[in-house]
C-alpha positions as CSV (number, residue, x, y, z in Angstrom):
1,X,-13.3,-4.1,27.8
2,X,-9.9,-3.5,25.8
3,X,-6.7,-5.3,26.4
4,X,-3.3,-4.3,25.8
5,X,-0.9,-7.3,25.7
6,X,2.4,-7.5,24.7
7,X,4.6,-10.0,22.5
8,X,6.5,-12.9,24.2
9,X,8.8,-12.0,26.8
10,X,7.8,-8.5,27.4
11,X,6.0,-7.5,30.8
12,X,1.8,-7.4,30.2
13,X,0.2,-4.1,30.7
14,X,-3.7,-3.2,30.7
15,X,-5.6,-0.8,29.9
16,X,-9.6,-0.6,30.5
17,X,-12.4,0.9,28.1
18,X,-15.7,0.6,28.3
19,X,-18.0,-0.1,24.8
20,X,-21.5,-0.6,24.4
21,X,-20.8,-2.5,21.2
22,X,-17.2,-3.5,20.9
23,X,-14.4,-5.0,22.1
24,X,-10.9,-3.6,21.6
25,X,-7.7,-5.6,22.1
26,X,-4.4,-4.0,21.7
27,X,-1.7,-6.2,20.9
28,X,2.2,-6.3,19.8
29,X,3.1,-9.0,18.2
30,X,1.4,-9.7,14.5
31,X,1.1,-13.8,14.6
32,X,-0.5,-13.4,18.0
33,X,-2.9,-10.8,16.2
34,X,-3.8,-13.2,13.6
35,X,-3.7,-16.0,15.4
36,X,-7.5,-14.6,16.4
37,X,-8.3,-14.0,12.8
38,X,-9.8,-16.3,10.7
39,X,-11.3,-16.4,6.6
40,X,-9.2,-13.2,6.0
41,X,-10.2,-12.0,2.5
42,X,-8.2,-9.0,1.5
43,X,-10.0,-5.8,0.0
44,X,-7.0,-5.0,-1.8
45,X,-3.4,-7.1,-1.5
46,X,-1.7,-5.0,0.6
47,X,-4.3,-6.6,3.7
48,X,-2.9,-9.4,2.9
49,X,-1.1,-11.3,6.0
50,X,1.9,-11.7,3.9
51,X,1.9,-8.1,3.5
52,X,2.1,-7.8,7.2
53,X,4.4,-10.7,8.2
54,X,7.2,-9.2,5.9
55,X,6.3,-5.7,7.4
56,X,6.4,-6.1,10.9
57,X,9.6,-8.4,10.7
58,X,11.3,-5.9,8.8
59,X,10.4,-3.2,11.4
60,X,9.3,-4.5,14.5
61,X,12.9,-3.0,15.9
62,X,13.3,-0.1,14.1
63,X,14.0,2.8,15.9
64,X,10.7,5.0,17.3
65,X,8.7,2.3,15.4
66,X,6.6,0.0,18.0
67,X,3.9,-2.5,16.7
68,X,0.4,-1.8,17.7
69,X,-2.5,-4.1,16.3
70,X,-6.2,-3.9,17.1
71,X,-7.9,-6.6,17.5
72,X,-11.9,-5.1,17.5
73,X,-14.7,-7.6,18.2
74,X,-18.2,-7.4,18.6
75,X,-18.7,-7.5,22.5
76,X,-21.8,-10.1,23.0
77,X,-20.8,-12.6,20.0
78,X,-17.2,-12.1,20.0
79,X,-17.1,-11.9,16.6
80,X,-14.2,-10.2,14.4
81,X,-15.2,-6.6,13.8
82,X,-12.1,-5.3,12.3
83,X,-8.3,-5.6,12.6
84,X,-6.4,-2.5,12.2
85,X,-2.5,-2.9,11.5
86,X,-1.0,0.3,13.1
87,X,2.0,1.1,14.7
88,X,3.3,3.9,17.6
89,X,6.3,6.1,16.2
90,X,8.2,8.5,18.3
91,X,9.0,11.7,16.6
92,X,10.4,13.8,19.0
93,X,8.3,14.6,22.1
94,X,5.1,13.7,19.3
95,X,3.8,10.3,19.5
96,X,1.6,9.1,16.9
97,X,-0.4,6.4,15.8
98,X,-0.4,5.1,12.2
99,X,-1.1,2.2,9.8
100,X,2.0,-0.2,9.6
101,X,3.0,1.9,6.5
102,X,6.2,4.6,6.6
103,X,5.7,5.0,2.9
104,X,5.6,1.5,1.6
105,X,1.8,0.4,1.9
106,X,0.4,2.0,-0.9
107,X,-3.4,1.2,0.7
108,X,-3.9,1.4,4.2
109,X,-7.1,-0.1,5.2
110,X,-8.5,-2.1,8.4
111,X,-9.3,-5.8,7.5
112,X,-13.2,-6.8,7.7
113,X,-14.2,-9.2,10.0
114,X,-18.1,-10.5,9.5
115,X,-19.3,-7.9,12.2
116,X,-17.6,-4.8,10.8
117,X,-19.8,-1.7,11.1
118,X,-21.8,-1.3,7.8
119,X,-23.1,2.5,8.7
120,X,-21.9,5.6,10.2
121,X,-23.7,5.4,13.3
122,X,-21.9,1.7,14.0
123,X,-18.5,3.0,12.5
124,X,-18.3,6.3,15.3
125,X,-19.2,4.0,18.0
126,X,-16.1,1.6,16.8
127,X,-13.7,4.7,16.1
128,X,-14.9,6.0,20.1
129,X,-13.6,2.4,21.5
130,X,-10.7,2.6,19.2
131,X,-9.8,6.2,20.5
132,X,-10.2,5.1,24.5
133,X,-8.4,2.4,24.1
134,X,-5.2,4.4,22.8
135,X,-5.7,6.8,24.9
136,X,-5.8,4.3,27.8
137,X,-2.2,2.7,27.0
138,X,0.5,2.7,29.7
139,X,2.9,4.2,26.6
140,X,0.0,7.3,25.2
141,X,0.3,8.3,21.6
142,X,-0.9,12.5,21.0
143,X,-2.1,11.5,17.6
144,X,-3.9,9.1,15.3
145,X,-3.0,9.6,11.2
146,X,-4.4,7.4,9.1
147,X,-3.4,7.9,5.3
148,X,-3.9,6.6,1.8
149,X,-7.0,5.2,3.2
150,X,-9.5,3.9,0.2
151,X,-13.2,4.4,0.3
152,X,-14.7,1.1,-0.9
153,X,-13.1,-2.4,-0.1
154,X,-13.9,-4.3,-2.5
155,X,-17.6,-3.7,-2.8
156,X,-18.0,-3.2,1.1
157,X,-18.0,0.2,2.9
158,X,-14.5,1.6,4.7
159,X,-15.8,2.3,8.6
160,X,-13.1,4.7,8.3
161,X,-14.7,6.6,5.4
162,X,-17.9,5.9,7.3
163,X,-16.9,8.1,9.9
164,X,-17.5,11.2,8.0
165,X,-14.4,13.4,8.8
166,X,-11.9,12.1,6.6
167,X,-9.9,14.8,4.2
168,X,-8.9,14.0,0.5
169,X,-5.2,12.6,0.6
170,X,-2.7,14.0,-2.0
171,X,-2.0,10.5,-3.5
172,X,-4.8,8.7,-4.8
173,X,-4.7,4.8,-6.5
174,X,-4.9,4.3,-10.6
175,X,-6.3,1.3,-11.3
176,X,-7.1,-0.3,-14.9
177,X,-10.2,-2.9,-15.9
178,X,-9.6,-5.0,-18.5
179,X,-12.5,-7.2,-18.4
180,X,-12.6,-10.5,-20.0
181,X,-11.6,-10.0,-24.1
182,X,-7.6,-8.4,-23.5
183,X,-7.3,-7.3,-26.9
184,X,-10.7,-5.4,-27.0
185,X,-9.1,-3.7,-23.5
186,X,-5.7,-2.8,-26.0
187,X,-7.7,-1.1,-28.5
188,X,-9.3,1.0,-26.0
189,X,-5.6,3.1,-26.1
190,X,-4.5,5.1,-27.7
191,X,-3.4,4.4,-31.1
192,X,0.2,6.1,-30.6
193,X,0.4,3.8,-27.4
194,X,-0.9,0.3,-29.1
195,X,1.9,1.1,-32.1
196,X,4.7,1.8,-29.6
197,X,4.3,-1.1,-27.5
198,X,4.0,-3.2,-30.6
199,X,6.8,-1.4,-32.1
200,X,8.9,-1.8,-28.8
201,X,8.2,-6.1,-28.5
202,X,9.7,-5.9,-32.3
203,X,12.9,-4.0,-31.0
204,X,13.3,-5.8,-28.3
205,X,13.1,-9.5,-29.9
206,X,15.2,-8.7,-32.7
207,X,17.6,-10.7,-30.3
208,X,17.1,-14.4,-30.7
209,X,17.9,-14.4,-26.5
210,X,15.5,-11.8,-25.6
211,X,12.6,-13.1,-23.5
212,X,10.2,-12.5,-20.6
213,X,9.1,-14.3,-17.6
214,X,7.3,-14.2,-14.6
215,X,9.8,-15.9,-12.1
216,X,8.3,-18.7,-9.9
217,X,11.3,-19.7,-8.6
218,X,12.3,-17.9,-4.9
219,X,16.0,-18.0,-5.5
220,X,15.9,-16.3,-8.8
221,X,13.4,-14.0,-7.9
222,X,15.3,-12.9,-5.1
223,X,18.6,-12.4,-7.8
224,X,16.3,-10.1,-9.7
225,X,15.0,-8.2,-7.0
226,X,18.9,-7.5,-6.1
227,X,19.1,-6.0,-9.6
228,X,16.0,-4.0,-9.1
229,X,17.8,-2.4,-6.1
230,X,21.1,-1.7,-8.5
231,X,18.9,-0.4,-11.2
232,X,16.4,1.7,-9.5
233,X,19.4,3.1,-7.0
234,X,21.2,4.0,-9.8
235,X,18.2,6.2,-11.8
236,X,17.0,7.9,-8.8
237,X,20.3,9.1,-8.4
238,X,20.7,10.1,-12.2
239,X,18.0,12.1,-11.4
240,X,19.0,13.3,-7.8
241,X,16.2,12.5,-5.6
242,X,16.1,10.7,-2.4
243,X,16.0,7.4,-2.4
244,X,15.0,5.2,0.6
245,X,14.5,1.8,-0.9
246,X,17.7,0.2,-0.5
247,X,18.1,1.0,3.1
248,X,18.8,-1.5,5.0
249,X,14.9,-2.2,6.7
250,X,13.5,-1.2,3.7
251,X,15.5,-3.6,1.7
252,X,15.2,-6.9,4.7
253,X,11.1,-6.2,3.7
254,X,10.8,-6.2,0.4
255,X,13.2,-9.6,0.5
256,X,11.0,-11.1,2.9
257,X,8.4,-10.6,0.8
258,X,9.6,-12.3,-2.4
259,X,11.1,-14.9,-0.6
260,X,7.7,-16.2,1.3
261,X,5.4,-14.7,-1.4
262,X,6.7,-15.8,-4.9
263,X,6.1,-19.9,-4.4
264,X,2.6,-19.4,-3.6
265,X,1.5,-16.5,-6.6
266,X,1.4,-13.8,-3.7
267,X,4.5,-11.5,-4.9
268,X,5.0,-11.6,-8.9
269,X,8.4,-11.0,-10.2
270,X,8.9,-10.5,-14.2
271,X,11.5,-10.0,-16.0
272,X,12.9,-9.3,-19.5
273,X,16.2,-10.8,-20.3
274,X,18.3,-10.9,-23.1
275,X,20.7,-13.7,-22.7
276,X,22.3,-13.5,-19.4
277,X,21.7,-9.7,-19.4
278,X,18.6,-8.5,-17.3
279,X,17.0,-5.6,-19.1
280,X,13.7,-4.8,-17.0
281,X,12.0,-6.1,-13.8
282,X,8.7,-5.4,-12.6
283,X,7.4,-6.4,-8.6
284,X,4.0,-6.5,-8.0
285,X,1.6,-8.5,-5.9
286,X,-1.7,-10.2,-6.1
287,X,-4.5,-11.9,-4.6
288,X,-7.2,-13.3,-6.7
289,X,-8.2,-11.3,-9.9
290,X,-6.3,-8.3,-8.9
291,X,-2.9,-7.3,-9.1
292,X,-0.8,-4.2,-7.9
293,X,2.5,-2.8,-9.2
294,X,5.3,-1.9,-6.8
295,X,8.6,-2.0,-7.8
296,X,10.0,-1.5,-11.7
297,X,13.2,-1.0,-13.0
298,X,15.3,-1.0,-16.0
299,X,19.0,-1.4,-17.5
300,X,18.9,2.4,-18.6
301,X,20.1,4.1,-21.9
302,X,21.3,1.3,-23.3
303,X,17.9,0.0,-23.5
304,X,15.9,3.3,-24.4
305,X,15.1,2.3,-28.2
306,X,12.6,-0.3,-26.8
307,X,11.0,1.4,-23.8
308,X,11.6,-1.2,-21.5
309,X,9.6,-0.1,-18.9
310,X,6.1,0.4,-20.4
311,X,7.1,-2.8,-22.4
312,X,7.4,-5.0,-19.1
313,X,4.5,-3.9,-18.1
314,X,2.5,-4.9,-20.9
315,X,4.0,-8.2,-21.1
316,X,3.3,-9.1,-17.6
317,X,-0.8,-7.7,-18.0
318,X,-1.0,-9.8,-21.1
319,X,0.5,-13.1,-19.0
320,X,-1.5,-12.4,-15.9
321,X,-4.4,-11.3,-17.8
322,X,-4.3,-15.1,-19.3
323,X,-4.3,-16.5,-15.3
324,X,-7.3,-15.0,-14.6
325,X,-6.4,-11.6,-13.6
326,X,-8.6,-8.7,-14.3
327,X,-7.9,-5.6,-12.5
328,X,-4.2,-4.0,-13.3
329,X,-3.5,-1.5,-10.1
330,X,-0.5,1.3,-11.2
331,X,-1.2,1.9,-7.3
332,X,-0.3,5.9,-5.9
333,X,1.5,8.5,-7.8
334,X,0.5,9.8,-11.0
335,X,3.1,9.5,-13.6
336,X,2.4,10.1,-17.3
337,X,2.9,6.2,-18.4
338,X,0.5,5.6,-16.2
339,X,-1.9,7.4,-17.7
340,X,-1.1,5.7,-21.5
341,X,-2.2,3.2,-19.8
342,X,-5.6,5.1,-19.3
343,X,-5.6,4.5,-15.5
344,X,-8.8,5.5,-13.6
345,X,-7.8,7.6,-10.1
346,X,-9.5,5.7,-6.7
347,X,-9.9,8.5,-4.0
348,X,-8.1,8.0,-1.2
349,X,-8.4,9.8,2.3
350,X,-6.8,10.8,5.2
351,X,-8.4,10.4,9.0
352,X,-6.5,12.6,11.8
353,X,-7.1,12.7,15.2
354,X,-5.7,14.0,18.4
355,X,-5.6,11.8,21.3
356,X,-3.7,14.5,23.5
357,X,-3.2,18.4,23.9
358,X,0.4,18.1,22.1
359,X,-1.5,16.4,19.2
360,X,-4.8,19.4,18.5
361,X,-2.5,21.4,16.5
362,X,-1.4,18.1,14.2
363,X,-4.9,17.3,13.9
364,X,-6.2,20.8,13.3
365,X,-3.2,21.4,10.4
366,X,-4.1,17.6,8.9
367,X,-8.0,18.7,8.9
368,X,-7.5,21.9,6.9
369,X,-5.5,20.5,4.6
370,X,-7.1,17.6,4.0
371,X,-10.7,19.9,3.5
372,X,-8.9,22.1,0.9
373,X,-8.4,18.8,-1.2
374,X,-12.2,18.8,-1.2
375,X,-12.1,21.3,-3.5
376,X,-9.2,20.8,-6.0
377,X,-9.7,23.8,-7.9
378,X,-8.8,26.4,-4.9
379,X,-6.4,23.7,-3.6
380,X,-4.9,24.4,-7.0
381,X,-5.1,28.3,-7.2
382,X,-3.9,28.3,-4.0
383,X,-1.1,26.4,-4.8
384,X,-0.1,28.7,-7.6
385,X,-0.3,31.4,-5.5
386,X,1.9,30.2,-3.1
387,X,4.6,29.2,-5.6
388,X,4.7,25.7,-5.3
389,X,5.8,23.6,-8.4
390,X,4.0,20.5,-9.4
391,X,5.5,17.2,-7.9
392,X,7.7,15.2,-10.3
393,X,5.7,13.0,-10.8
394,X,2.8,15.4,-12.0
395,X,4.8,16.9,-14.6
């Protein structure tokens, strides 16, 4: 049986599925979803609940976006299965169903539960409840897109992947090991790379006031964050691309994050300073041994003799690296410090589906594109053929 309930003060409404082995819940308000969660350990730290809490706070009433959390158990023990943090958005007359993402979670994956399916057969007869349910709801979606979806949770398989039909995404994750000895990890760079950084820390401190800090403090992190907004606003419009970031849901999110995540070593704020002066910031966030890069910024030309960027970056590796952290996530998009860094790429996929007539030819399009990755090398001749020009980013 599936339920669809709704937050506080809204009217219920149900919808009925039947499952031989699970049960699917439907619900709209994220602290009721968790509320039936318990021992949540995140495969990567964007399943965090923090994560979600700031997300669904920030957009729970933005316009066309509708929470949509589900709740999957196993039907005899009652068990958690899986919870998958999704959302309905209205484009148009296209409804679709998606992870609680719109371009901020870099990682989009369900979290495990101790009775999540552990093979294919077990993941299609989840993804069938999953599928009824939706297409069961008073309010119908035409589509489910799942993107940036990784492969492996931490050691355990994706029932996603599991399914089978998932396309290669265009993004995929860069993630560094260090292992325990840091140094030994610093000599595995390139030379040119270990002498800049080196060479920068000198530039840099040449200034009795220069320092850097990981912030621990709420209020201050939440000063630097403002100045990450100024700074990164101001060099995405140097360089005339669209910049979503500091509008005005975006912005309410990534606040609510720093504010409830920095006391407790969730969301990690460094900065480097000179004086009163802040030359660099870096947000990231972290949950046990790993940590994942989001947000980084710097004072601009100004700064340019000491690479400030790749230099706060370092810093805050060689600090967290010294609290017990050992994998160093870049996360999607592959830029070309990331690779001094000598990032190795996670595969990520994409899962498409249509739940309605108006949503075959979404799903259709999403499945050929996503088979084409499969096989980068005619994705790229292709590509050339077609005249399109590597992504910034690539270049």
């Amino acid at each position: 049986m599936t339920v669809l309930t709704t937050s506080a003060g809204q009217p219920a409404a149900r919808a009925i599925s039947r499952a031989a082995q699970f049960r699917v819940e439907l619900v709209r308000d994220w602290q009721q979803a968790i509320a039936r969660w318990h021992d949540i350990n995140p495969s990567t730290p964007f399943q965090h609940p923090q994560w979600y809490d700031a997300w669904y706070r920030a957009f729970a009433g933005a316009e066309g976006v509708a929470p949509l959390i589900a709740v999957v158990t196993d039907a005899s023990t009652g068990e958690p299965a899986v919870l998958l943090p999704l959302i309905r958005c209205q484009q148009g007359r296209i409804a679709t169903i998606e992870f609680a993402d719109l371009n901020l979670t870099d990682y989009n994956a369900p979290i495990l539960g101790p009775t999540a399916p552990r093979d294919a057969k077990a993941a299609r007869v989840l993804w069938r409840s999953l599928l009824s349910a939706l297409r069961r709801m008073p309010d119908a979606a035409d589509l489910v897109r799942l993107r940036k979806v990784p492969v492996d949770l931490d050691g355990k398989p994706n029932p996603l992947a599991l399914l089978g039909d998932g396309g290669a995404c265009a993004l995929n994750g860069n993630l560094v090991t260090t292992g325990e000895d840091y140094d030994a990890w610093r000599y595995t760079l390139q030379k040119v790379v270990r002498t800049e950084l080196q060479r920068s820390w000198r530039v840099f401190t040449r200034d009795p006031a220069a320092s850097f800090a990981i912030v621990t403090d709420s209020n201050e992190a939440l000063r630097i964050l403002a100045t990450t907004e100024v700074q990164q606003s101001t060099r995405m419009q140097s360089l005339g691309r669209n910049y979503i970031l500091n509008d005005e849901t975006c912005a309410a999110f990534y606040r609510n994050l720093v504010r409830d995540g920095v006391g407790n070593g969730y969301a990690v704020v460094s900065v480097l300073r000179v004086g009163d002066e802040i030359v660099a910031t870096l947000l990231g966030i972290r949950t046990g041994a790993r940590y994942v890069m989001l947000r980084i910024s710097n004072a601009g030309e100004k700064w340019s003799n000491c690479s400030p960027g790749r230099l706060i970056i370092e810093r805050t590796m060689a600090a967290l690296h010294k609290d017990g952290v050992r994998e160093f996530d870049f996360s999607v998009g592959n830029y070309a410090y990331k690779r001094r860094f000598g990032v190795r790429r996670l595969p990520l996929i994409n899962v498409s589906t249509a739940l309605s007539w108006r949503g075959w030819p979404f799903a259709l399009r999403d499945r050929a594109v996503g088979a084409l990755r499969n096989h980068p090398q005619l994705d790229a001749r292709l590509r050339r053929a077609f005249g399109k020009p590597l992504s910034y980013e690539e270049k």
